[in-house]
C-alpha positions as protocol buffer text, in pm:
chain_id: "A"
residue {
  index: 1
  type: UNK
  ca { x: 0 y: 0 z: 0 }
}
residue {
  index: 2
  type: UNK
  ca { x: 276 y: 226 z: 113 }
}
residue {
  index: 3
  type: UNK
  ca { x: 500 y: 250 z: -272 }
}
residue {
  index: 4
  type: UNK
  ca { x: 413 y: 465 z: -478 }
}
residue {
  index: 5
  type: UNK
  ca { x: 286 y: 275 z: -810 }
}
residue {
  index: 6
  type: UNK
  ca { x: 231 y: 467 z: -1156 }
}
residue {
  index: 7
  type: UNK
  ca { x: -99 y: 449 z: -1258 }
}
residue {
  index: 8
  type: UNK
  ca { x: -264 y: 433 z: -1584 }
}
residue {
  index: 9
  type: UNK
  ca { x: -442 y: 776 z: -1525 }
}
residue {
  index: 10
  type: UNK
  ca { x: -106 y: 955 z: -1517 }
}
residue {
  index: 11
  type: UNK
  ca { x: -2 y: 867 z: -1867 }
}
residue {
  index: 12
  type: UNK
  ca { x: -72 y: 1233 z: -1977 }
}
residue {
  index: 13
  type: UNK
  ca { x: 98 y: 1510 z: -1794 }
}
residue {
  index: 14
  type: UNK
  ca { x: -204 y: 1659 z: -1655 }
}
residue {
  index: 15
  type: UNK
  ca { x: -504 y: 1490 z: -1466 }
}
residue {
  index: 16
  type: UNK
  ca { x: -839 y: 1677 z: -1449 }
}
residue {
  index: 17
  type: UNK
  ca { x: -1045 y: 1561 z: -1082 }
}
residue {
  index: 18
  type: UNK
  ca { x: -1405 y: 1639 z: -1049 }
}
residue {
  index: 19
  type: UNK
  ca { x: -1483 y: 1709 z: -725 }
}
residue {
  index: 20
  type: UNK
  ca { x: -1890 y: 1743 z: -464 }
}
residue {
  index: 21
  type: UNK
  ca { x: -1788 y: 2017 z: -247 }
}
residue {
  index: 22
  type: UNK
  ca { x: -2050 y: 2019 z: 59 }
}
residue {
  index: 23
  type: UNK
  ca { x: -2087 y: 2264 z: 352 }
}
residue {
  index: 24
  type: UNK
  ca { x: -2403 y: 2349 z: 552 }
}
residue {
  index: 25
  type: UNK
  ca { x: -2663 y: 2563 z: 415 }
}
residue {
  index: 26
  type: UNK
  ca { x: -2663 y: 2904 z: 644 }
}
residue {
  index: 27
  type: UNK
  ca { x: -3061 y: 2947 z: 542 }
}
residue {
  index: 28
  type: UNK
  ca { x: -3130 y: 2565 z: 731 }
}
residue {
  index: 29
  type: UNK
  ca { x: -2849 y: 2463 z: 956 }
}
residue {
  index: 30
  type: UNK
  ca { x: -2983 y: 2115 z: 939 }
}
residue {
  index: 31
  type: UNK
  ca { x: -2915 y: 2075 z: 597 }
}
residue {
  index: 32
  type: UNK
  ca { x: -2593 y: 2108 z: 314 }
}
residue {
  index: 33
  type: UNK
  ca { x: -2534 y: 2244 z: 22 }
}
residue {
  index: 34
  type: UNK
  ca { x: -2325 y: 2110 z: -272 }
}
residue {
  index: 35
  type: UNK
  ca { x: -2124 y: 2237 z: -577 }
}
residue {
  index: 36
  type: UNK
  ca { x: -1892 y: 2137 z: -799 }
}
residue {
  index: 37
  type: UNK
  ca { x: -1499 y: 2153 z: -867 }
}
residue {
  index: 38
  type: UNK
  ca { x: -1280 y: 2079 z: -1058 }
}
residue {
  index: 39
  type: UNK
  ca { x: -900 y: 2074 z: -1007 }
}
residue {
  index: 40
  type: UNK
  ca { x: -658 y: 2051 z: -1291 }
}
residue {
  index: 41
  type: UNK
  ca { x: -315 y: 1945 z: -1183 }
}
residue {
  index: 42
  type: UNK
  ca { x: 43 y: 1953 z: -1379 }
}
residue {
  index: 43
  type: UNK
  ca { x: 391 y: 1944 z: -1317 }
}
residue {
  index: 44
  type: UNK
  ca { x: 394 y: 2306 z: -1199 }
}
residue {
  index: 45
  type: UNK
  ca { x: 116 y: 2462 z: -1127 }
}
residue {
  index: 46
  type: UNK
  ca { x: -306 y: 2345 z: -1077 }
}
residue {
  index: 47
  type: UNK
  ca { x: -632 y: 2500 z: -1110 }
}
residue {
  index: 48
  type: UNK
  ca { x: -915 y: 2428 z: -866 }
}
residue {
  index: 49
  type: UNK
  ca { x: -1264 y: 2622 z: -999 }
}
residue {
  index: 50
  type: UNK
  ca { x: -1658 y: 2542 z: -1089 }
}
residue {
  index: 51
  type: UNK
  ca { x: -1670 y: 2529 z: -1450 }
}
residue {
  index: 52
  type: UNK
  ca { x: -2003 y: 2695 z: -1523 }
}
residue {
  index: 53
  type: UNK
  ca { x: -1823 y: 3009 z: -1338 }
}
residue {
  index: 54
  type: UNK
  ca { x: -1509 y: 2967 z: -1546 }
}
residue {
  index: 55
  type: UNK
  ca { x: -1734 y: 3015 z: -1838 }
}
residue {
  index: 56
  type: UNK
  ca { x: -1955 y: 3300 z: -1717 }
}
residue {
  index: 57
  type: UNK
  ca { x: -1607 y: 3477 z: -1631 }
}
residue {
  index: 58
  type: UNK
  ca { x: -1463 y: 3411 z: -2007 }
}
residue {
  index: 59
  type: UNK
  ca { x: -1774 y: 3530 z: -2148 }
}
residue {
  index: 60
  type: UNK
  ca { x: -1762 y: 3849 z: -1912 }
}
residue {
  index: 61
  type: UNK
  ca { x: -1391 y: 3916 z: -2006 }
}
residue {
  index: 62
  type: UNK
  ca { x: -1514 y: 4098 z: -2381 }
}
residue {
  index: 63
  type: UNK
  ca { x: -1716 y: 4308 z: -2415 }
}
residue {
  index: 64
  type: UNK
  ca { x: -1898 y: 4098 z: -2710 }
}
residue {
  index: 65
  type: UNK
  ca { x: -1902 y: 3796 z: -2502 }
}
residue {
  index: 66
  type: UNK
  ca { x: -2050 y: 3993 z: -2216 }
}
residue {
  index: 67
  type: UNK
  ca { x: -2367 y: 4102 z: -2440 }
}
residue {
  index: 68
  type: UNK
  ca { x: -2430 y: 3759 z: -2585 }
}
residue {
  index: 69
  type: UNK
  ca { x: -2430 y: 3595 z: -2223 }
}
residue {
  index: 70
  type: UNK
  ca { x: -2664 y: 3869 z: -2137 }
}
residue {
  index: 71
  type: UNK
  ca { x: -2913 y: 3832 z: -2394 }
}
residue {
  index: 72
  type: UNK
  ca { x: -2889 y: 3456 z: -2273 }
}
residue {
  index: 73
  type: UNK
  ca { x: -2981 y: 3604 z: -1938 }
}
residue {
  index: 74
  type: UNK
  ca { x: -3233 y: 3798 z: -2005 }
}
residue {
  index: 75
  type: UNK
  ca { x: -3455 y: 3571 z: -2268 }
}
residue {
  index: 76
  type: UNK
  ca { x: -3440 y: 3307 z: -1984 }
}
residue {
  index: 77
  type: UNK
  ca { x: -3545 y: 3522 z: -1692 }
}
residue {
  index: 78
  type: UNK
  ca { x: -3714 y: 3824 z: -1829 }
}
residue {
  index: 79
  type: UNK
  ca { x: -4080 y: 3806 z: -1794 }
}
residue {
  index: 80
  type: UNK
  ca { x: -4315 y: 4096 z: -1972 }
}
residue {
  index: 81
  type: UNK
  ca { x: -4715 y: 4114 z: -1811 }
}
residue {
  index: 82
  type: UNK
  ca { x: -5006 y: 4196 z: -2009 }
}
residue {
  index: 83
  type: UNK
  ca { x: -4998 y: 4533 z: -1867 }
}
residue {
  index: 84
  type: UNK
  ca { x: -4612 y: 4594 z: -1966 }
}
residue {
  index: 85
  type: UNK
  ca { x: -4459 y: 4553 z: -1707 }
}
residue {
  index: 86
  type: UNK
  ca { x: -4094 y: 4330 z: -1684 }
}
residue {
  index: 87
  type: UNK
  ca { x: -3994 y: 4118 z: -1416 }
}
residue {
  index: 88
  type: UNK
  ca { x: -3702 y: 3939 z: -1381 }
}
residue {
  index: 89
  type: UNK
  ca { x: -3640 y: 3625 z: -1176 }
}
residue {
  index: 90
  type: UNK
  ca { x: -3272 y: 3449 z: -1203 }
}
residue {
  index: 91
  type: UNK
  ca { x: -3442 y: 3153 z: -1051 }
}
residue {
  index: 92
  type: UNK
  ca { x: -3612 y: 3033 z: -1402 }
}
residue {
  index: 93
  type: UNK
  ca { x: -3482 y: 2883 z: -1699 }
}
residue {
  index: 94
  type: UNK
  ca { x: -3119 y: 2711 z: -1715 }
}
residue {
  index: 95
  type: UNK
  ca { x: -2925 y: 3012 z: -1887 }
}
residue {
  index: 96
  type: UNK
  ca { x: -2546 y: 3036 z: -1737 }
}
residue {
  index: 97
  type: UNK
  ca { x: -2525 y: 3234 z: -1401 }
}
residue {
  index: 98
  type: UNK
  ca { x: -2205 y: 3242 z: -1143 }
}
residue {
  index: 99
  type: UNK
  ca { x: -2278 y: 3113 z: -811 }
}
residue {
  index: 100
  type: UNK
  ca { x: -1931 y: 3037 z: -697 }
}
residue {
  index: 101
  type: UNK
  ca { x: -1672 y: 3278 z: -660 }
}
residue {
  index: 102
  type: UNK
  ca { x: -1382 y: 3046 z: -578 }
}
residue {
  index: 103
  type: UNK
  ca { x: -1080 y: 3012 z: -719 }
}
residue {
  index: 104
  type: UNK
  ca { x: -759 y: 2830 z: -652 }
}
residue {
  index: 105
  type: UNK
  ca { x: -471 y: 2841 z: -811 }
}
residue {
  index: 106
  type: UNK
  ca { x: -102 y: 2634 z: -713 }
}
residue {
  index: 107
  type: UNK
  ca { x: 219 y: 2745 z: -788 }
}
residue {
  index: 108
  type: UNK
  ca { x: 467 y: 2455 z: -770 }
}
residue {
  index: 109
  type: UNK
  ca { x: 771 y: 2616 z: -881 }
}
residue {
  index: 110
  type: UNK
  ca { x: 716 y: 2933 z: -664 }
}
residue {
  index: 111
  type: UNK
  ca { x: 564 y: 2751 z: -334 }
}
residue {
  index: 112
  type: UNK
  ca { x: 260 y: 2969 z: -368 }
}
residue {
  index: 113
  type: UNK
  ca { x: -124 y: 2913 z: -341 }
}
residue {
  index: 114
  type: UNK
  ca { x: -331 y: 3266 z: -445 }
}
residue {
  index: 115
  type: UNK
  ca { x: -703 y: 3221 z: -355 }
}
residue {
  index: 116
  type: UNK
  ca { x: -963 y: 3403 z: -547 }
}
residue {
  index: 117
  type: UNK
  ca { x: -1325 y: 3475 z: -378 }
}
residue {
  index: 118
  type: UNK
  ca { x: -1589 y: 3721 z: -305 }
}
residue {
  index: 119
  type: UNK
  ca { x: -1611 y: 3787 z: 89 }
}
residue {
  index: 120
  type: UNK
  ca { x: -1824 y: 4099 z: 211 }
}
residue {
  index: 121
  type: UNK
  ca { x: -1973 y: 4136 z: -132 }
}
residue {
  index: 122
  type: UNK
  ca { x: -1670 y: 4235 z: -283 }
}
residue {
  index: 123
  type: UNK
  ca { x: -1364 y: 4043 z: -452 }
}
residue {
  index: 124
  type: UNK
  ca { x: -1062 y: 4004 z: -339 }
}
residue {
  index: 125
  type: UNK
  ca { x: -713 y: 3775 z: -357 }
}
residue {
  index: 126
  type: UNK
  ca { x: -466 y: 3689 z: -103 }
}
residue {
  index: 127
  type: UNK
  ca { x: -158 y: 3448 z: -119 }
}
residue {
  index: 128
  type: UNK
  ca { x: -26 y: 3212 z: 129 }
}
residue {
  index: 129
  type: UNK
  ca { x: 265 y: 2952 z: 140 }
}
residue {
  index: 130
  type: UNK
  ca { x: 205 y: 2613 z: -101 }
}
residue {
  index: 131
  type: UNK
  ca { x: 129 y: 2350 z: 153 }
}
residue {
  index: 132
  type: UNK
  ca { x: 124 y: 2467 z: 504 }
}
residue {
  index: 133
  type: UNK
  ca { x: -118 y: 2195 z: 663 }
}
residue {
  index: 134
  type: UNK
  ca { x: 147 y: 1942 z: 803 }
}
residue {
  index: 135
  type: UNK
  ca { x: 3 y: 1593 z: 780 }
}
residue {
  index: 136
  type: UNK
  ca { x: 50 y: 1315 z: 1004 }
}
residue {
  index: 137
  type: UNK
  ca { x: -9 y: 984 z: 803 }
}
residue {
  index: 138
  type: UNK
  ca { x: -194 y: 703 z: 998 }
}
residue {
  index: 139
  type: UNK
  ca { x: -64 y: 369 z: 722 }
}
residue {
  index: 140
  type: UNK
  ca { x: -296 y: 137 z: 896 }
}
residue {
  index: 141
  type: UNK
  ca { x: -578 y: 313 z: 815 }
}
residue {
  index: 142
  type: UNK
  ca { x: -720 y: 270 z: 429 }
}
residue {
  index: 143
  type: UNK
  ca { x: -1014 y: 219 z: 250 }
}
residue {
  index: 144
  type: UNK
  ca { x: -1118 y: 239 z: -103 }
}
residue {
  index: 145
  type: UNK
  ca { x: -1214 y: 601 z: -273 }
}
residue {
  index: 146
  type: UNK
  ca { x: -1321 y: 582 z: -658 }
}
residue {
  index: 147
  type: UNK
  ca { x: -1138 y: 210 z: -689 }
}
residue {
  index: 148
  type: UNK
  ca { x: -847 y: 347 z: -546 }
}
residue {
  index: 149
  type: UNK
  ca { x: -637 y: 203 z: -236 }
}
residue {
  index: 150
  type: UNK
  ca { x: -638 y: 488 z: -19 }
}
residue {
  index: 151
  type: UNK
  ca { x: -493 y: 604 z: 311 }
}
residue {
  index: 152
  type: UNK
  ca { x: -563 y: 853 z: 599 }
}
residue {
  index: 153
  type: UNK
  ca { x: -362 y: 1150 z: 666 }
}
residue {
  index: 154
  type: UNK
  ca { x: -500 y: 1411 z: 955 }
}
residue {
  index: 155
  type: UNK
  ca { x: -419 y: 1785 z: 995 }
}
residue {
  index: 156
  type: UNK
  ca { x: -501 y: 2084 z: 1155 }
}
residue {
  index: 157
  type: UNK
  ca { x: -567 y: 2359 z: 917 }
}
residue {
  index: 158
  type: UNK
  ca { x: -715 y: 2744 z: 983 }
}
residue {
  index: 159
  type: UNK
  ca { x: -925 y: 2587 z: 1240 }
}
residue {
  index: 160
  type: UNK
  ca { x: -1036 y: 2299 z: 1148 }
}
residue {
  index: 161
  type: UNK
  ca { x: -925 y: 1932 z: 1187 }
}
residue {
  index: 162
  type: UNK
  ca { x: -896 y: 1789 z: 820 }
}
residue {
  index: 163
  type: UNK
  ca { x: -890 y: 1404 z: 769 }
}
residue {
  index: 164
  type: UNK
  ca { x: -803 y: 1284 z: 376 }
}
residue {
  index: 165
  type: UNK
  ca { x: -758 y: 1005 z: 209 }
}
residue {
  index: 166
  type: UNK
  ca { x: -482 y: 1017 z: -49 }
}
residue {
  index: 167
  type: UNK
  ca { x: -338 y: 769 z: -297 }
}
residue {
  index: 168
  type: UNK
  ca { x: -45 y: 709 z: -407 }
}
residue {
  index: 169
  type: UNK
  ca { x: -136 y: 512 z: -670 }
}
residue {
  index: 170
  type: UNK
  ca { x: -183 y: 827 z: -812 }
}
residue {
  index: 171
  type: UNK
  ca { x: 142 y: 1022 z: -733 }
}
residue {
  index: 172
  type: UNK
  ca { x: 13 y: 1392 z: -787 }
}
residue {
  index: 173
  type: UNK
  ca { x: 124 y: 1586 z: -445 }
}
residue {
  index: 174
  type: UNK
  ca { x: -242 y: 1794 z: -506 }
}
residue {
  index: 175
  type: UNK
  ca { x: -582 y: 1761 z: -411 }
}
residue {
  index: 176
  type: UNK
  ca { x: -929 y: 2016 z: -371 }
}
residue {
  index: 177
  type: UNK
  ca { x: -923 y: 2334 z: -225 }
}
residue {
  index: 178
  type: UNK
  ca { x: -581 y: 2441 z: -90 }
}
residue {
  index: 179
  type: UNK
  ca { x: -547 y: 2100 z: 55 }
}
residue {
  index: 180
  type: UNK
  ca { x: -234 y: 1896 z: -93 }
}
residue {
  index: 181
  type: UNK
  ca { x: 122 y: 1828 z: -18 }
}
residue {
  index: 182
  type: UNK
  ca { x: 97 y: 1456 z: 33 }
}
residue {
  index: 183
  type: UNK
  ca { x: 244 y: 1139 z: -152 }
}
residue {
  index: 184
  type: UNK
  ca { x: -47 y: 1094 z: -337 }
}
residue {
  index: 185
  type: UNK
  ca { x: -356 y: 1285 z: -467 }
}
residue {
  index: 186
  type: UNK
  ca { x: -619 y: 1355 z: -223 }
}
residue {
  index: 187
  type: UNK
  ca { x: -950 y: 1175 z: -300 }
}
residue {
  index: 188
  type: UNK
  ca { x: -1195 y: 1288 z: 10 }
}
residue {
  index: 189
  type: UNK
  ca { x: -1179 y: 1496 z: 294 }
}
residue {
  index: 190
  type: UNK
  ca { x: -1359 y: 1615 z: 590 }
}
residue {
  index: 191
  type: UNK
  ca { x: -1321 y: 1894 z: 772 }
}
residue {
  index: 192
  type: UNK
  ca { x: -1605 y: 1880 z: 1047 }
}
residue {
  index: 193
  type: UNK
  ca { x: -1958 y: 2040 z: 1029 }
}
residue {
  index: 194
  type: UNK
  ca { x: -2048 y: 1933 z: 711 }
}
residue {
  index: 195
  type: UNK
  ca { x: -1747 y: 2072 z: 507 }
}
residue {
  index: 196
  type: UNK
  ca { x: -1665 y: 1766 z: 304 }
}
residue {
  index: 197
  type: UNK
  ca { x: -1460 y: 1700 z: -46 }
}
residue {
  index: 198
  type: UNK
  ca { x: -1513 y: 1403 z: -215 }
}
residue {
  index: 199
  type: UNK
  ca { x: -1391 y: 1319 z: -613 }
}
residue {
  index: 200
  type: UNK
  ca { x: -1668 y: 1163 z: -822 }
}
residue {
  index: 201
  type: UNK
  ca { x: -1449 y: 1182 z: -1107 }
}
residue {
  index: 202
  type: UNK
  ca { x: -1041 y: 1160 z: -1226 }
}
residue {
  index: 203
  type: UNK
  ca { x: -912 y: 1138 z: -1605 }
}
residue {
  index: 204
  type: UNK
  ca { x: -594 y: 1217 z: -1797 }
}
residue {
  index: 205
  type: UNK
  ca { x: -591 y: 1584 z: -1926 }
}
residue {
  index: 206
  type: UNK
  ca { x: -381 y: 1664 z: -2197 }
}
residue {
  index: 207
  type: UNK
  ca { x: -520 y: 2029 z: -2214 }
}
residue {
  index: 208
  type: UNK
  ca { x: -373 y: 2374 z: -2093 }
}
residue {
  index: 209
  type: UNK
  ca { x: -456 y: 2472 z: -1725 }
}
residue {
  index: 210
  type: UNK
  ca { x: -635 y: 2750 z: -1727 }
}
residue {
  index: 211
  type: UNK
  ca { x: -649 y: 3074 z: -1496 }
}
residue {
  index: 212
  type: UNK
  ca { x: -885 y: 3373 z: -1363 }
}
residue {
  index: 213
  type: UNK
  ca { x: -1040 y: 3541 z: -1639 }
}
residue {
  index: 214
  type: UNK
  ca { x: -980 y: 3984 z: -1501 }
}
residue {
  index: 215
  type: UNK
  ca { x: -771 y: 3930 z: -1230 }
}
residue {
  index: 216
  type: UNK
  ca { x: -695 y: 4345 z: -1202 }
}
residue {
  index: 217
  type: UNK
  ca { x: -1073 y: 4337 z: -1105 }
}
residue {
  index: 218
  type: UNK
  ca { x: -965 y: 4159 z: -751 }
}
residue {
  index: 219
  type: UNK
  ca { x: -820 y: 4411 z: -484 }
}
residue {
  index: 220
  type: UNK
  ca { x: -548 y: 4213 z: -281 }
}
residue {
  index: 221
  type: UNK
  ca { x: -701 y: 4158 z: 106 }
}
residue {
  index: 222
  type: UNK
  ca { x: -596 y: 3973 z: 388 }
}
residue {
  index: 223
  type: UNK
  ca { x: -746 y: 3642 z: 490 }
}
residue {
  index: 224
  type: UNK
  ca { x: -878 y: 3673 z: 802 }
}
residue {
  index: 225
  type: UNK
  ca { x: -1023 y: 4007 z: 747 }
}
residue {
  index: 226
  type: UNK
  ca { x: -1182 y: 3893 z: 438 }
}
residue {
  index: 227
  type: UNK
  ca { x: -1370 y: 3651 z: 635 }
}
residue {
  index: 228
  type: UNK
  ca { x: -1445 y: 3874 z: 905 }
}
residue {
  index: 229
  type: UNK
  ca { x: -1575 y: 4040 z: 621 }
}
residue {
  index: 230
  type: UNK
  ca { x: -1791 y: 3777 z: 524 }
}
residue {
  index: 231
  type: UNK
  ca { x: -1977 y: 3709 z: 859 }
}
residue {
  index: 232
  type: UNK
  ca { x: -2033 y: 4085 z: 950 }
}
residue {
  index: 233
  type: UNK
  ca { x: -2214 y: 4101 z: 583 }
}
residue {
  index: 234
  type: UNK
  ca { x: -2452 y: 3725 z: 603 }
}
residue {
  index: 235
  type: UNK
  ca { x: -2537 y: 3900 z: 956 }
}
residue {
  index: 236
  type: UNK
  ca { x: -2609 y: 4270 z: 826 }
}
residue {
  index: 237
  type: UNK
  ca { x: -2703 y: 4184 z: 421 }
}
residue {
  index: 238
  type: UNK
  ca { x: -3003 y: 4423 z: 436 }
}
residue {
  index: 239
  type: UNK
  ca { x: -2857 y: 4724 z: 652 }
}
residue {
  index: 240
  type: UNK
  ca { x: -2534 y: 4713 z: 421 }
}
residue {
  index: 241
  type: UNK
  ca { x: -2766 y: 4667 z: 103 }
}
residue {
  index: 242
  type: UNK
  ca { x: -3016 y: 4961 z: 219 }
}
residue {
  index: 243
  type: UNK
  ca { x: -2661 y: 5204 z: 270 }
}
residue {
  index: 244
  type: UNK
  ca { x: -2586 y: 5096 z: -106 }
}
residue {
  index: 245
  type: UNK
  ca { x: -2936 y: 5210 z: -229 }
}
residue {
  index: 246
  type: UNK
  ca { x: -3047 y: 4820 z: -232 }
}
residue {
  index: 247
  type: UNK
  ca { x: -3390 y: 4766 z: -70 }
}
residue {
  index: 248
  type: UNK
  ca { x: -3455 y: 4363 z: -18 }
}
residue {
  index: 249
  type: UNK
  ca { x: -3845 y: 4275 z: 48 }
}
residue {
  index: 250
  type: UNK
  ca { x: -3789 y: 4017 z: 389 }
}
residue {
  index: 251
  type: UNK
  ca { x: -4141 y: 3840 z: 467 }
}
residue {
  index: 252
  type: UNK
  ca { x: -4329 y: 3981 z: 781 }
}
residue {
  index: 253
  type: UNK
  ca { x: -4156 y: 3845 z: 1155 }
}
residue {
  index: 254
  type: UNK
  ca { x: -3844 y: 3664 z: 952 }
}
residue {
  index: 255
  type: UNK
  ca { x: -3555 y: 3621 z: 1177 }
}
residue {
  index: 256
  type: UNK
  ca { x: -3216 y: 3645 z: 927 }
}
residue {
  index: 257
  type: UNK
  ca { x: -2984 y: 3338 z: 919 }
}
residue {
  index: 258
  type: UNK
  ca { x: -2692 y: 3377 z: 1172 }
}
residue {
  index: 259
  type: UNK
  ca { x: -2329 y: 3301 z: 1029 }
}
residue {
  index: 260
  type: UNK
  ca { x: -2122 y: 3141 z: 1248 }
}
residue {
  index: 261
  type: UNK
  ca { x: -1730 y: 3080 z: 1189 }
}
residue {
  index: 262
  type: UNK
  ca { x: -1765 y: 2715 z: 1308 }
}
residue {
  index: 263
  type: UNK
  ca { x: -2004 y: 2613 z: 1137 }
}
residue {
  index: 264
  type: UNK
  ca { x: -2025 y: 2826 z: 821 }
}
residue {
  index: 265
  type: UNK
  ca { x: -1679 y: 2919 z: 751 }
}
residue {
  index: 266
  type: UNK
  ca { x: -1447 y: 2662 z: 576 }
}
residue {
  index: 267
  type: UNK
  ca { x: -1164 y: 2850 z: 762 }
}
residue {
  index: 268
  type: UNK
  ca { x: -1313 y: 2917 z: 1126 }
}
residue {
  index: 269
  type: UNK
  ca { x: -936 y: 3062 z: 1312 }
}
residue {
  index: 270
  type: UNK
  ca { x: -1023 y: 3462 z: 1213 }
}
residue {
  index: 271
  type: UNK
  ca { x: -1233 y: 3477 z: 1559 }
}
């Protein structure tokens, strides 16, 4: 279990993973929420993101791509009454919308991770070391992920104890998120309160790794106040949306959903 075999799906210099990302739904505590990833992974560098984002962002990045996903928009959602009057309601139709701001991309040759996202309602980037969760490996502990032999590493990580399974039949030192640095690629994790990776998908991927479509649009912030950031705004959306000129209809009595780092943030150590 232990040596590290070559298997058939690295033939290519790339892989391309396809992960369910889970974490709990801040509307019903007693419930999750799922997207997902996808991580592409080469000799020097990887590229964790949701694809239907990717592709809203490419579209967004000229100007003629950013009117045709528009009219997309707008034929799905757009409603016109008898009376001539539009509504518009992003819930109908399936036209492409971005729902997930994140964004990871690994350096390899420069030991650095730069994380893309949208905390407080605005975007941002900040960098951190390649790596830093230091994993201890338990080898007596395996079980199989996606028909692969794989084994349990542990780690404490931003606040939150992260156990993975890892393969090393598949010797890519990469897995979702920022999570990586072990002999193998990571196949699931769990991180506590519902905040879960697991790969439903792995094939060789002989195309170029891509990148963020208008990075000067993200203003450089640090990580821990970005996520301050993000709780103080779920816990004040409509006073901060009323001081922007943004009036949101809330039903009559309803009590707001209450972030909480340990249970909504995927990095709880900013309190």
């Amino acid at each position: 279990m232990l040596a590290v075999g070559v298997s058939g799906v690295m033939a290519q210099a790339h892989i391309k993973a396809v992960y369910t990302e889970t974490s709990r739904n801040l509307h019903a505590t007693d419930t999750v929420k799922s997207k997902e990833m996808t991580l592409v992974s080469g000799l020097n560098r990887s590229f964790y993101f949701n694809e239907m984002s990717q592709y809203c962002d490419s579209m967004d990045s000229t100007p003629e791509g950013k009117k045709k996903l528009q009219e997309v928009q707008l034929a799905a959602w757009m409603t016109t009454s008898p009376d001539g009057s539009i509504s518009i309601d992003m819930r109908r139709g399936n036209a492409p919308r971005k729902t997930v701001y994140t964004y990871v991309e690994k350096n390899f040759a420069n030991g650095n991770v730069a994380v893309y996202g949208k905390w407080g309602g605005e975007q941002g980037v900040y960098s951190e070391p390649l790596h830093e969760q230091e994993w201890t490996i338990a080898g007596d502990s395996v079980k199989t992920v996606l028909g692969y032999d794989c084994i349990l590493a542990e780690c404490d990580y931003h606040g939150r104890h992260w156990r993975a399974w890892f393969s090393p039949e598949i010797p890519v030192q990469d897995g979702p998120w920022k999570l990586g640095g072990l002999p193998g690629l990571i196949l699931s994790a769990d991180g506590g309160n519902s905040f879960t990776f697991e790969i439903k998908g792995l094939e060789n991927y002989d195309g170029s790794i891509g990148s963020v479509y208008n990075k000067d649009s993200y203003q450089k912030v640090d990580r821990k106040k970005a996520l301050e950031n993000e709780e103080y705004y779920a816990n004040n959306m409509e006073s901060v949306l009323r001081a922007q000129g943004v009036t949101l209809k809330m039903p009559a009595n309803a009590t707001p959903p209450k972030f909480e780092a340990h249970l909504h943030s995927i990095e709880p150590d900013y309190k």
